[in-house]
C-alpha angles and dihedrals in degrees: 000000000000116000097245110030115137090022119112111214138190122211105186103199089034099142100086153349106023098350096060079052087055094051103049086036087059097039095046077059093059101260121143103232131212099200093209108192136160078226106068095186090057093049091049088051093052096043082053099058088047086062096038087063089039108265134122126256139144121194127225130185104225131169092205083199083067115081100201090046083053101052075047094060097046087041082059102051087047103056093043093046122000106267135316119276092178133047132188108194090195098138112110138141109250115107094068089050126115123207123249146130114292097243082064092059105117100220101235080063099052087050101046084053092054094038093064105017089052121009080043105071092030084058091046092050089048094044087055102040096090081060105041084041102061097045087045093224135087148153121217120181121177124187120240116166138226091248083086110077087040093068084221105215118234093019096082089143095053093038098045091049091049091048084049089059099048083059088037090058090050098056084046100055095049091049109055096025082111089053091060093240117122129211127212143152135216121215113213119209121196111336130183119195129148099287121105109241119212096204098040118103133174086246084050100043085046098048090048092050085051093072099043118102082212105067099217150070121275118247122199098254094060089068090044096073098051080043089057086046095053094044088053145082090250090072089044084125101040116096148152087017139137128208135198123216101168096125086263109305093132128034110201 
């Protein structure tokens, strides 16, 4: 029996990039995926591809800053399929953004940031509880990154919203434990999917590489694995931690 079957999940930033692995990942264990994306035409493509091998999948164009697209979102995987009992909060700005000192930062930036990388995934949570709640079970994942305890210079927005979530995760963990639902993050290291990235260069790609005990780039499918294992009963006892996959760059 596949890990997942019978279980309903939401990957916000599913679009594209990790999220679309997510998704596939998800639906290939028998979950029934909403592909949730600010960009509806790129949901649409990737719930496609889940039905075209079979699987079941709806899209849905959500802002998760936006706290009526988000109770949508949730509206929509309740009606397709009951509710969610998984959710993947993967959607983040990062890709678009330059890099800089942080004095340079032009504000709107900084709270959009925060908006979608932080208040987005607390809004998602809040939008699925009633569901996880009264099944009294759940699975929340929410996405850091290992540019974290790097402490990444010229980066401080990205950096400082994926610390928030690794705090975020804990509280949540603590709260709805007695829900049965559990709370952990993953912490990407470097990743290279299909989407261009503004603040990625080859010195960069090749520095980073340097510090891994695994000398090679990340792909998307070698986060899907530890993201099915946290969305599963296997990890029923596992909660409020972070983990890093990042091909050993950081040790926590």
């Amino acid at each position: 029996m596949a890990q997942l079957d019978g279980k309903s999940a939401i990957v916000t930033g599913g679009g594209q990039g990790i999220g679309r692995a997510y998704c596939l990942a998800f639906a290939q264990e028998g979950a029934r995926v909403v592909v949730a994306d600010l960009n509806g035409a790129n949901a649409e493509a990737v719930a496609g591809e889940i039905a075209d091998a079979g699987g079941s999948a709806i899209a849905v164009r959500a802002d998760v800053g936006e706290p009526a697209s988000v109770e949508a979102m949730a509206a929509a995987a309740r009606e397709a399929f009951g509710g969610t009992d998984i959710l993947l909060n993967n959607a983040a700005i990062f890709t678009t953004l330059g890099r800089c000192g942080f004095e340079d930062i032009p504000l709107e930036e900084w709270d959009r940031v925060m908006r979608v990388n932080v208040t987005g995934g607390m809004l998602c949570a809040a939008a699925v509880l009633p569901d996880m709640r009264a099944k009294k079970r759940g699975r929340i994942i929410n996405v850091s990154s290992s540019t974290v305890p790097m402490g990444l210079p010229r980066f401080m927005h990205y950096v400082t919203s994926k610390s928030a979530v690794i705090g975020m995760t804990r509280v949540m963990a603590r709260e709805l434990g007695p829900d049965g639902i559990t709370a952990n993050a993953i912490m990407p290291g470097l990743i290279e999917t299909e989407v261009e990235n503004a603040g990625r260069t080859d010195a960069i790609r090749e520095k980073m590489i340097e510090v891994q005990c695994l000398k090679e780039l990340g792909r998307p499918g070698d986060l899907t694995g530890l993201a099915v294992f946290l969305a599963s009963d296997a990890s029923a006892y596992i909660t409020g931690q972070t983990i890093a996959a990042d091909g050993g760059s950081i040790h926590l």
